[in-house]
N, C-alpha and C positions, 0 to 999 in steps of 0.2 A: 614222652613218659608223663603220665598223671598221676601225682601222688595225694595220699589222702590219710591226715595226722589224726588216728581214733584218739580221743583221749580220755573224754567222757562219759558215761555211763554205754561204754558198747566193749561189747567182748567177741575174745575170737570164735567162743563156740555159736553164737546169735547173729554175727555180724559177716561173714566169712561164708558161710551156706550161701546169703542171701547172695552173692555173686558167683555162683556158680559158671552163669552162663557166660562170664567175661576170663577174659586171658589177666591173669593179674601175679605181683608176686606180695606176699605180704612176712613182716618181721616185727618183732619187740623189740621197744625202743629201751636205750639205757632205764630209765625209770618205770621198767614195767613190772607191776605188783611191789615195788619199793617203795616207801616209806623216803620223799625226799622236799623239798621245799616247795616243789612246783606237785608235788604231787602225796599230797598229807595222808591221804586215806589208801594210798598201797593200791590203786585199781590198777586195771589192765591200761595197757597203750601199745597201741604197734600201730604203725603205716603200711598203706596197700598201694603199690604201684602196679597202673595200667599203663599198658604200651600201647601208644596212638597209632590212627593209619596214618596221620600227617601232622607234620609239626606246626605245632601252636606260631603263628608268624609274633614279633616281638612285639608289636602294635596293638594285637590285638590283646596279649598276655599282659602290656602291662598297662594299658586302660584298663582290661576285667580287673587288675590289682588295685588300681587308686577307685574304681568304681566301689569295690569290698570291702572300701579300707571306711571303718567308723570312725576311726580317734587319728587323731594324727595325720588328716589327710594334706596337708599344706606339705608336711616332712614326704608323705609316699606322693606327692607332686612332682616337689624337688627330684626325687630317687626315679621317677619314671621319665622324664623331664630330660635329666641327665642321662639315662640309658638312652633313649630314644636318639637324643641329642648326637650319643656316640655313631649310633647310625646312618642322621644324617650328613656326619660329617665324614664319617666312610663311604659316603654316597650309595650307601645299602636301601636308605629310605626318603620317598618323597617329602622336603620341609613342609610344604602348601597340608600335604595330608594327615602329616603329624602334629601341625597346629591347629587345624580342626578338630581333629578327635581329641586332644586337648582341652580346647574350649569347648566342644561339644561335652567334656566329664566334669567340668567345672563348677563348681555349685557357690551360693552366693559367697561374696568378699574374695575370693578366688580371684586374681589377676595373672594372667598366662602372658609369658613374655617370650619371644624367638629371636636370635642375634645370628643374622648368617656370617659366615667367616670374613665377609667384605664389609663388616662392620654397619651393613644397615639393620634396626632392630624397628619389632614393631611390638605391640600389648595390646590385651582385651581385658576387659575386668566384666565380670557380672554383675548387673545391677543387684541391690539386696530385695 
């Protein structure tokens, strides 16, 4: 499932046609047309969920995450970092492959660190 948070200047009657041709479900969220702190000016908001033919693997979801992420990318590091992490330690995911695409999302001052469960660790940092 694909989900996608309308918040800003898009409504169901404009926004909703244009998908016609995809299978989707779409709903109003708590603050839709209300007047609340995240949402001053009363506009519309709802989410449209798309059902995939095949599921997003974790790897790839949560690089596309820390790839996305502007502000706060050191904290959506940690957060993907750690997921990943649980993976490979369920032996769900290759370590070698998961510290690549790590370092490969890495942008400057970023130092990426891997500790496998026998206690040998290794780090990258990028140059600035």
């Amino acid at each position: 499932m694909l989900g996608l948070d309308c918040v800003h200047n898009c409504t169901l009657a404009n926004d909703l046609p244009r998908r016609r041709s995809y299978a989707f479900v779409a709903y109003t969220t708590h603050s839709h047309k209300r007047v609340t702190d995240s949402n001053p000016d009363a506009e519309e908001r709802f989410r449209i969920a798309f059902p995939l033919a095949a599921p997003i693997p974790a790897i790839e979801s949560e690089i596309a995450t820390l790839l996305a992420t502007d502000t706060n990318r050191n904290d959506q590091l940690f957060k993907s970092s750690a997921a990943l992490g649980e993976l490979i330690a369920g032996e769900r995911l290759d370590e070698d492959r998961v510290f690549q695409a790590l370092e490969d999302a890495a942008t400057p001052r970023m130092i990426i660190g891997c500790c496998s469960s026998a206690g040998s660790c290794r780090y990258s940092s990028r140059a600035m």
